[in-house]
Biopython code that builds the backbone (N, CA, C, O; Angstrom):
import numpy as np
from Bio.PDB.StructureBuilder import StructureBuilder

atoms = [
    (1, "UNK", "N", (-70.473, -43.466, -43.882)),
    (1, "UNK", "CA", (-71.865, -43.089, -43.935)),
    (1, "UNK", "C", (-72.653, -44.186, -44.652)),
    (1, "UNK", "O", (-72.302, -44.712, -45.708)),
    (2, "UNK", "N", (-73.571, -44.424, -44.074)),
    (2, "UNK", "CA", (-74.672, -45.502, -44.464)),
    (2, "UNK", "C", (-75.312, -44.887, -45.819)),
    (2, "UNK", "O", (-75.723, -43.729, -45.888)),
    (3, "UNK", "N", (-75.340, -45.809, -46.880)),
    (3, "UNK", "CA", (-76.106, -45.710, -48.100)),
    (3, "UNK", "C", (-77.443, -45.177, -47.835)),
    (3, "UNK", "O", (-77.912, -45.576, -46.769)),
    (4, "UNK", "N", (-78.254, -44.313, -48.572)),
    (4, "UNK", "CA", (-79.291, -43.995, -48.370)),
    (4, "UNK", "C", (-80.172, -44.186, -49.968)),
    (4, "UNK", "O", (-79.798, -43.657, -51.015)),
    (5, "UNK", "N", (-81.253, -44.964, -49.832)),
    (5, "UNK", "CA", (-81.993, -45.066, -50.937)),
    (5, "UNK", "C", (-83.051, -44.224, -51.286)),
    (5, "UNK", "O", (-83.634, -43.454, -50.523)),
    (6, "UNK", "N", (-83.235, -44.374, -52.266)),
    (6, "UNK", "CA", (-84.270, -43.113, -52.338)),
    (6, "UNK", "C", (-84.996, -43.477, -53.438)),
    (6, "UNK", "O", (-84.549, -44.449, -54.046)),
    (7, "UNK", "N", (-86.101, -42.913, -53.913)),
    (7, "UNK", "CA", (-86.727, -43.514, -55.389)),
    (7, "UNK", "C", (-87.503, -42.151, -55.325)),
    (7, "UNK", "O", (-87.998, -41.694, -54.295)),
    (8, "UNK", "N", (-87.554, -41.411, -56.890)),
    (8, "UNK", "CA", (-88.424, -40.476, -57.066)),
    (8, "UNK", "C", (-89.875, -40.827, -57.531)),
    (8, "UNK", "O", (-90.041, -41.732, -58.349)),
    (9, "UNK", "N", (-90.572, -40.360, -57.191)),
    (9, "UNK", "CA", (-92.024, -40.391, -56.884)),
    (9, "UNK", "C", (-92.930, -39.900, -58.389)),
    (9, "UNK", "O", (-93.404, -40.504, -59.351)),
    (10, "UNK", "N", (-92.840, -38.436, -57.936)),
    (10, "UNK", "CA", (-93.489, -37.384, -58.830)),
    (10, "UNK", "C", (-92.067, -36.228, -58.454)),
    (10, "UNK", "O", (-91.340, -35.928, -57.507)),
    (11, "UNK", "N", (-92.293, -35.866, -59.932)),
    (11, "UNK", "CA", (-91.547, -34.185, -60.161)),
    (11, "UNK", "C", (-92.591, -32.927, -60.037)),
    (11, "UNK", "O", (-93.349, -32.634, -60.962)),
    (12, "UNK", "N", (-92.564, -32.459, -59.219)),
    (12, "UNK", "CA", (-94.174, -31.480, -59.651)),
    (12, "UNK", "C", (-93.720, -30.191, -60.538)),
    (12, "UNK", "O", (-94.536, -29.642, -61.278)),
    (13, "UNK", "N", (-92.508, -29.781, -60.438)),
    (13, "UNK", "CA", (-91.706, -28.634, -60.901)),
    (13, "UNK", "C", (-90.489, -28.009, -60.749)),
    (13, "UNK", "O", (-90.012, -28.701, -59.849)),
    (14, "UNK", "N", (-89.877, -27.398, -60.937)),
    (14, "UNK", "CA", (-88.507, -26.770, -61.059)),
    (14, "UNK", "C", (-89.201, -25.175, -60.652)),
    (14, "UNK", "O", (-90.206, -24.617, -61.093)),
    (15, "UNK", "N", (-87.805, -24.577, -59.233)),
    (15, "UNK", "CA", (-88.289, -23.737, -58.454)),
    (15, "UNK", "C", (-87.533, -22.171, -59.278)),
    (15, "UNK", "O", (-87.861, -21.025, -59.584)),
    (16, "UNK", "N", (-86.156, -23.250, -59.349)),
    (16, "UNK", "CA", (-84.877, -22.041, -59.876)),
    (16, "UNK", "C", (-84.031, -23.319, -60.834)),
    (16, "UNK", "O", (-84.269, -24.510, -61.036)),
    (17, "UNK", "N", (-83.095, -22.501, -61.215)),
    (17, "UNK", "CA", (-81.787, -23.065, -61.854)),
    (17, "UNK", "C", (-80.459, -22.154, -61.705)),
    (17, "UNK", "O", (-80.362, -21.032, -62.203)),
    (18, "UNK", "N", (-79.358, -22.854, -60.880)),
    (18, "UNK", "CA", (-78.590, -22.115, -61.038)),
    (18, "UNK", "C", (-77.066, -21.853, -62.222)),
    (18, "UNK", "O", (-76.682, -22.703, -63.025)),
    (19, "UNK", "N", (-76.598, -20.837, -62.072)),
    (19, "UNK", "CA", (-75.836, -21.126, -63.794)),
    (19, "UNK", "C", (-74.863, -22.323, -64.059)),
    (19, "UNK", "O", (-74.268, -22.471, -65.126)),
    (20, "UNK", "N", (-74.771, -23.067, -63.109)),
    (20, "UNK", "CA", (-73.925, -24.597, -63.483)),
    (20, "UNK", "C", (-75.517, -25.006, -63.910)),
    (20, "UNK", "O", (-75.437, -24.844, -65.127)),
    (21, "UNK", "N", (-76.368, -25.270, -63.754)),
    (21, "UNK", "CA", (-77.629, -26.084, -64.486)),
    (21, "UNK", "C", (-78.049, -26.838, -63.173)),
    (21, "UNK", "O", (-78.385, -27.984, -63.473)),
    (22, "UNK", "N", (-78.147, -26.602, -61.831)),
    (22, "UNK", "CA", (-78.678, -27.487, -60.492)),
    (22, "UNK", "C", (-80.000, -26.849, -60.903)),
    (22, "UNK", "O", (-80.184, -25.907, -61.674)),
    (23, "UNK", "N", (-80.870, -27.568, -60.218)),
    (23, "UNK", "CA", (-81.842, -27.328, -60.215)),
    (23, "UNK", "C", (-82.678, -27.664, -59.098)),
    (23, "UNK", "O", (-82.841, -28.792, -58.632)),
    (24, "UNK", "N", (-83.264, -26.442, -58.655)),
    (24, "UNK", "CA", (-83.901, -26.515, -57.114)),
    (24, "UNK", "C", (-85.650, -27.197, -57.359)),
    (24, "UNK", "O", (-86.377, -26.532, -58.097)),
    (25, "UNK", "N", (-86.115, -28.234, -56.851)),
    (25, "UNK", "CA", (-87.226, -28.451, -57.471)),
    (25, "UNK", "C", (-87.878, -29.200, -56.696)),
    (25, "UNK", "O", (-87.176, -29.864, -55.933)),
    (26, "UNK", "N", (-89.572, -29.408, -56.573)),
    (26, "UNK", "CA", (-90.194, -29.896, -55.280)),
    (26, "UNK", "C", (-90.625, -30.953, -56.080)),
    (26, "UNK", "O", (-91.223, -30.742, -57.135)),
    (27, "UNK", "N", (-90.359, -32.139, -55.645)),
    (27, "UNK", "CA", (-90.491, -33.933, -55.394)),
    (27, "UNK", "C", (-91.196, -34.091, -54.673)),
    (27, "UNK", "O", (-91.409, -33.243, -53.806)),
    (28, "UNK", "N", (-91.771, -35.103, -54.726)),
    (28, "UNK", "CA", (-92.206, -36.584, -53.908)),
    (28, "UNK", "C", (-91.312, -38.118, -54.019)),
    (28, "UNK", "O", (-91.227, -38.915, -54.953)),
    (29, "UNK", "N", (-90.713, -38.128, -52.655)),
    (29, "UNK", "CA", (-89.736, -38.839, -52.839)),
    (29, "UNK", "C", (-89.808, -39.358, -51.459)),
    (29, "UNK", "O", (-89.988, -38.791, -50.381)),
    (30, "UNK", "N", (-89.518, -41.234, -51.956)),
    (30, "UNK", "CA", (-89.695, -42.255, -51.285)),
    (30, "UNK", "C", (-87.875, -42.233, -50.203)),
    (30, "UNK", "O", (-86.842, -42.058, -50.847)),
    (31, "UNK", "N", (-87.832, -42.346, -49.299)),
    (31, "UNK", "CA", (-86.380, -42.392, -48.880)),
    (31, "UNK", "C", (-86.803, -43.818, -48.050)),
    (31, "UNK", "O", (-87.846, -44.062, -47.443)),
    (32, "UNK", "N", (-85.449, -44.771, -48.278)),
    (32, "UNK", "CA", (-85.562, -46.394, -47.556)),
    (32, "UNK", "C", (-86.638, -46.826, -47.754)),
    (32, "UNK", "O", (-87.230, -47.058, -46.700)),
    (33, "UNK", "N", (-87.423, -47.146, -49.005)),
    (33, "UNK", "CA", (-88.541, -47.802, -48.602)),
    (33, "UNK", "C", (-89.858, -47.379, -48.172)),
    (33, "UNK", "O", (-90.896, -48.017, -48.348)),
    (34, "UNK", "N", (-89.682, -45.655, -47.284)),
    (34, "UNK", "CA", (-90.708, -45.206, -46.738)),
    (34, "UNK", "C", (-91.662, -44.742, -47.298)),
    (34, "UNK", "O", (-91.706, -44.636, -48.524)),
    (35, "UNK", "N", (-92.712, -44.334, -46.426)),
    (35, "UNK", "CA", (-93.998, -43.779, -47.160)),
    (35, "UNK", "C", (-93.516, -42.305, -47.656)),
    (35, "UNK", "O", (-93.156, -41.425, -46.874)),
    (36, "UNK", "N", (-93.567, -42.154, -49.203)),
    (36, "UNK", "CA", (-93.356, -40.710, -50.058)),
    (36, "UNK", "C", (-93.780, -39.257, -49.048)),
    (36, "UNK", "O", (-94.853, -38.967, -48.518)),
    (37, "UNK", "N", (-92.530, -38.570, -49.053)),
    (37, "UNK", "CA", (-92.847, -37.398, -48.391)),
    (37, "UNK", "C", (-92.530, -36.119, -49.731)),
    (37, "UNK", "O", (-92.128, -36.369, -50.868)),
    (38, "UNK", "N", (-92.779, -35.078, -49.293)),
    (38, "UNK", "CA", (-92.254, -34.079, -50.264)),
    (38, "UNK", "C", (-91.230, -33.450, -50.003)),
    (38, "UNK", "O", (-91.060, -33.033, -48.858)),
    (39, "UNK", "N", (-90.283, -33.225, -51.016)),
    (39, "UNK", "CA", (-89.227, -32.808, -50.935)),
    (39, "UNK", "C", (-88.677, -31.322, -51.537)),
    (39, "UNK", "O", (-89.262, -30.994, -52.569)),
    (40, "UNK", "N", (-87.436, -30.176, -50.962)),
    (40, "UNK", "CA", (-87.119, -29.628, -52.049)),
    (40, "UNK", "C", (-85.534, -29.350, -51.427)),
    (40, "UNK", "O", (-85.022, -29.142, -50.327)),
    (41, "UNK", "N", (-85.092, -29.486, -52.893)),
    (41, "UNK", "CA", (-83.913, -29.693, -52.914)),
    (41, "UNK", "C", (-83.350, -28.941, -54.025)),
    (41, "UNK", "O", (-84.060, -28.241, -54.748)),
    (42, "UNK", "N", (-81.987, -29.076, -54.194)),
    (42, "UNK", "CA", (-80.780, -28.998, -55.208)),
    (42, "UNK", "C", (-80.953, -30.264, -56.052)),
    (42, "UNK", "O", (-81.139, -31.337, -55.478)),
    (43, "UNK", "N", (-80.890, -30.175, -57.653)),
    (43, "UNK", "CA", (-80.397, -31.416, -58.190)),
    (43, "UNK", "C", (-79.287, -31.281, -59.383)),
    (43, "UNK", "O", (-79.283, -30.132, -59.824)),
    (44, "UNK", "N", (-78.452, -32.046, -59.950)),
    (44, "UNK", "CA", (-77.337, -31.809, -60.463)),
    (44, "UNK", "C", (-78.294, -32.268, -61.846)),
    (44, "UNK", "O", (-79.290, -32.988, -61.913)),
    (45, "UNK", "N", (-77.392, -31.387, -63.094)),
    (45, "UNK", "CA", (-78.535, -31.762, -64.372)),
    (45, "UNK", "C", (-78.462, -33.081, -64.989)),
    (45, "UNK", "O", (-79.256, -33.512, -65.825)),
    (46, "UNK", "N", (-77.297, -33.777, -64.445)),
    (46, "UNK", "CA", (-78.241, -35.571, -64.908)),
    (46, "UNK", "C", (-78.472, -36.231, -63.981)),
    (46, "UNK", "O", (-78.078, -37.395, -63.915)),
    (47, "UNK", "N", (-79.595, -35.295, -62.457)),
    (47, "UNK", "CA", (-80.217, -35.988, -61.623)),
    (47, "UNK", "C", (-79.523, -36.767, -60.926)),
    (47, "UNK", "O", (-80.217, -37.316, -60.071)),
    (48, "UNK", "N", (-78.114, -37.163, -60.896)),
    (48, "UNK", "CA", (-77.624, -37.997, -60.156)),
    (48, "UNK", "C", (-77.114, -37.651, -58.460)),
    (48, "UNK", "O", (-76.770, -38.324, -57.488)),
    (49, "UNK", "N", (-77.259, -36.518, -58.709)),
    (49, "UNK", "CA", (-76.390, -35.740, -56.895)),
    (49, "UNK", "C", (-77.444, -34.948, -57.276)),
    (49, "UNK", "O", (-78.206, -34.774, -58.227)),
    (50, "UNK", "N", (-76.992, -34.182, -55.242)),
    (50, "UNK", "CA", (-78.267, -33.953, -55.049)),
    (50, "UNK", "C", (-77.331, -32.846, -53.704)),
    (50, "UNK", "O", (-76.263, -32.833, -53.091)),
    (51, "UNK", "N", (-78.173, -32.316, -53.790)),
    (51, "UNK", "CA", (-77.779, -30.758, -52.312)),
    (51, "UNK", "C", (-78.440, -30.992, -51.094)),
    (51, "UNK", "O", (-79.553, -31.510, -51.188)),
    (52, "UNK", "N", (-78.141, -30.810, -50.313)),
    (52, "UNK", "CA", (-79.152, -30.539, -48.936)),
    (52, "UNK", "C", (-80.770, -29.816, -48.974)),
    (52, "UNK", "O", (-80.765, -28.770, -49.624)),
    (53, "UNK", "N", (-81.537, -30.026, -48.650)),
    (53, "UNK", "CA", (-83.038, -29.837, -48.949)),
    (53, "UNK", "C", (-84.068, -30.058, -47.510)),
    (53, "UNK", "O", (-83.730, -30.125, -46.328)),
    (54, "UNK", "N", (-84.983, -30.110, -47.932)),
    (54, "UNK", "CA", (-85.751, -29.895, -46.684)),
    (54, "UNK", "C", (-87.082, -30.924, -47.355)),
    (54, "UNK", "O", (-87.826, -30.736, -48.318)),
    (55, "UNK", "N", (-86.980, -32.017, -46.402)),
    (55, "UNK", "CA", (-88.561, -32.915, -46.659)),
    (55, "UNK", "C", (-89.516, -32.787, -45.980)),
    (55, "UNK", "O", (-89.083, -32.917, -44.835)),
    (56, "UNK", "N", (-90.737, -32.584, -45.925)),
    (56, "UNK", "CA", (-91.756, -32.383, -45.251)),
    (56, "UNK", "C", (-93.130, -33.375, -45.503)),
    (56, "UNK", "O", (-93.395, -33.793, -46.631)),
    (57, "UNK", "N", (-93.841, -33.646, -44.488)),
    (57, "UNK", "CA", (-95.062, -34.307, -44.774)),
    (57, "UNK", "C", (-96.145, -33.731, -45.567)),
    (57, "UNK", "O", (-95.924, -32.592, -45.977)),
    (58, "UNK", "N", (-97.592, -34.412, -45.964)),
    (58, "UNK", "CA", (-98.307, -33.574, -46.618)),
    (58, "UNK", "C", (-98.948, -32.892, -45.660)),
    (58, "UNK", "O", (-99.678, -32.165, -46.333)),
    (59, "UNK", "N", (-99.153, -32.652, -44.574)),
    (59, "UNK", "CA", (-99.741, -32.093, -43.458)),
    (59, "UNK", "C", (-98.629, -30.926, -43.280)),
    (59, "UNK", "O", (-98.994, -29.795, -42.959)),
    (60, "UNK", "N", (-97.509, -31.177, -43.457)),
    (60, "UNK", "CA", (-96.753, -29.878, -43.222)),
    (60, "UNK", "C", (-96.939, -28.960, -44.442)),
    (60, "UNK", "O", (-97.326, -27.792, -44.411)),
    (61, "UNK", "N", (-96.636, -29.605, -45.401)),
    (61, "UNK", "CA", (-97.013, -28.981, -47.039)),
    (61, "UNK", "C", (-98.281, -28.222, -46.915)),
    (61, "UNK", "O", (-98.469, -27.138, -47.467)),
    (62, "UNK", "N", (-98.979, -28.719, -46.309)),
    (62, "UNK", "CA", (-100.654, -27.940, -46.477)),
    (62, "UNK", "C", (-100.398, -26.354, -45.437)),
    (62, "UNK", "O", (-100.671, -25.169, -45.626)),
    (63, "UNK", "N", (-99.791, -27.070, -44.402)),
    (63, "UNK", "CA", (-99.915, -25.687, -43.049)),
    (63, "UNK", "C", (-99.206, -24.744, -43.342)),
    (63, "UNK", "O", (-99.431, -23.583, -43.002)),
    (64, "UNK", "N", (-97.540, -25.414, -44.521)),
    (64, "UNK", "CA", (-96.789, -24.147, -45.218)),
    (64, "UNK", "C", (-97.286, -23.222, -45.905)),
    (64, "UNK", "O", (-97.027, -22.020, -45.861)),
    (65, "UNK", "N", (-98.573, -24.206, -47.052)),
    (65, "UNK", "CA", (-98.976, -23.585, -48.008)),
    (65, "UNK", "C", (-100.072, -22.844, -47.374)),
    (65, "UNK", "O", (-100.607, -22.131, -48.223)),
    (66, "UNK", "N", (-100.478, -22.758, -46.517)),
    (66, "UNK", "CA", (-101.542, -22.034, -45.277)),
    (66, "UNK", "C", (-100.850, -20.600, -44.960)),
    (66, "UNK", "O", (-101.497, -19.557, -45.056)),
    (67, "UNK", "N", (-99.784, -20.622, -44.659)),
    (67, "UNK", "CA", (-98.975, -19.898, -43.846)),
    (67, "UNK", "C", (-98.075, -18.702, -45.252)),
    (67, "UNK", "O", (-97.697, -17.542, -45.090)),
    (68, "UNK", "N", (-98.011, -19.317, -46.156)),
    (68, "UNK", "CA", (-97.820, -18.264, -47.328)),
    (68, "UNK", "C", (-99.147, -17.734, -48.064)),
    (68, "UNK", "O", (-99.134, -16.673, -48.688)),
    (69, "UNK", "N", (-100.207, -18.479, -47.959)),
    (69, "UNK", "CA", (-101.167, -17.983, -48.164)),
    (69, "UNK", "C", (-101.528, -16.338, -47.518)),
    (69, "UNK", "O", (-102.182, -15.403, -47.979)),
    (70, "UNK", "N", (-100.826, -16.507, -46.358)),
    (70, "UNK", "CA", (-101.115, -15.710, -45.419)),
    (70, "UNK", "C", (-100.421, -14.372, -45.310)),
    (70, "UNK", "O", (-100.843, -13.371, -44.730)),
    (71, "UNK", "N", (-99.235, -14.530, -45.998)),
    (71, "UNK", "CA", (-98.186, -13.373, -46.290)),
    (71, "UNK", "C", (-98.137, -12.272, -47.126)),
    (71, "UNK", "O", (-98.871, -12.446, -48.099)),
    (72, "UNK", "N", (-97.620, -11.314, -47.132)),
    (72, "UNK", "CA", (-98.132, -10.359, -48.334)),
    (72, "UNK", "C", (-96.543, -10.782, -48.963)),
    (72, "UNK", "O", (-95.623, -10.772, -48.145)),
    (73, "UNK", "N", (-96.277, -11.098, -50.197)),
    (73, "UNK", "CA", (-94.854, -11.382, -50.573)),
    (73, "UNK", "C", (-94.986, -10.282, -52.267)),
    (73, "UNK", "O", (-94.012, -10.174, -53.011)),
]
sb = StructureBuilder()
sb.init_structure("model")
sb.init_model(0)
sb.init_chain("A")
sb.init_seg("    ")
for serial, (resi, resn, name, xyz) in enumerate(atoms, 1):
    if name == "N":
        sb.init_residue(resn, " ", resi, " ")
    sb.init_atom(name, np.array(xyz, "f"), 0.0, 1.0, " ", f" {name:<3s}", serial, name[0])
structure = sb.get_structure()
């Protein structure tokens, strides 16, 4: 598997924590070089590993945050 780079951006917050200390939390995060998307993920507590997550643009971020706006939760 090809190296993948990444550089963190902004932390905006921590979502959960689970009892090993991961921490699920939404980023802005540069992957290869690219233009910063937002991220949320798993992170291990000295940030070094990382879980499967879901990145999205800010145009998706807005239509999500549209779309829970919209929900009765």
């Amino acid at each position: 598997m090809a190296n993948i780079k990444y550089e963190v951006i902004d932390n905006f917050g921590v979502l959960s924590e689970s009892a090993k200390g991961w921490t699920k939390e939404l980023r802005s995060i540069s992957w290869n070089d690219r233009e910063p998307k937002f991220d949320i993920r798993e992170w291990s507590p000295d940030g070094e590993k990382m879980g499967k997550g879901i990145t999205v643009t800010k145009d998706e971020l807005i239509k999500l945050r549209d779309m829970l706006n919209t929900m009765e939760l």
